[in-house]
C-alpha positions, 0 to 999 in steps of 0.5 A, spaced: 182 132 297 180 124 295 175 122 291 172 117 295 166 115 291 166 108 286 166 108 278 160 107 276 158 102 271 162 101 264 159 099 257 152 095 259 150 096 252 147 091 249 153 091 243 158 090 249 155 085 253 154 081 246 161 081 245 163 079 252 157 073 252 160 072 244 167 071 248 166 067 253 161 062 248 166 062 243 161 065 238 161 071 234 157 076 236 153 078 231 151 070 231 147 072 238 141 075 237 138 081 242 132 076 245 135 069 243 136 064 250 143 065 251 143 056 255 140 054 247 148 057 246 151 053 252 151 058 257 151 054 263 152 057 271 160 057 271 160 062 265 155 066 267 159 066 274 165 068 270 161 074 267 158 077 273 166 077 275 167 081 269 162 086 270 163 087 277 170 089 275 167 095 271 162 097 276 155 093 275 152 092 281 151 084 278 149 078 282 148 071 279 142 069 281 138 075 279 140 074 272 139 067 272 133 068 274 130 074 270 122 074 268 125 076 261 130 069 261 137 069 259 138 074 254 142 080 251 136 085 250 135 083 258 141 083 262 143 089 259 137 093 261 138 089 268 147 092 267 144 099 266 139 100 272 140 105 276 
């Protein structure tokens, strides 16, 4: 018998999704703080696509304009919260 059900999602916390904003800024991750707005760091719209790609791939149910637009603005400590929602 098959398991027809998705994956759910994979490593939303605030640790992993730093080292993959890190990755794909350029940064180090521990030079991104939990609350810091992520476009003062160079976040723009096609590396926040890319990022969407990257976490729908494990299984986040992750849309552009939601995390562009989150009330709390672009950060680690928001986007996580907004990956790990149930």
């Amino acid at each position: 018998m098959s398991d027809t059900t998705a994956p759910g999602p994979q490593g939303f916390d605030p640790d992993t999704v730093r080292a993959d904003i890190a990755d794909i800024l350029g940064e180090r991750p521990e030079d991104i703080a939990d609350d810091e707005d992520l476009r003062d760091l160079g976040l723009d719209s096609m590396r926040l696509m890319h990022l969407v790609e990257i976490w729908r791939g494990r299984g986040a149910r992750a849309e552009f304009a939601d995390l562009a637009d989150l009330g709390a603005g672009p950060t680690v400590r928001s986007w996580s919260a907004y990956l790990n929602r149930t």
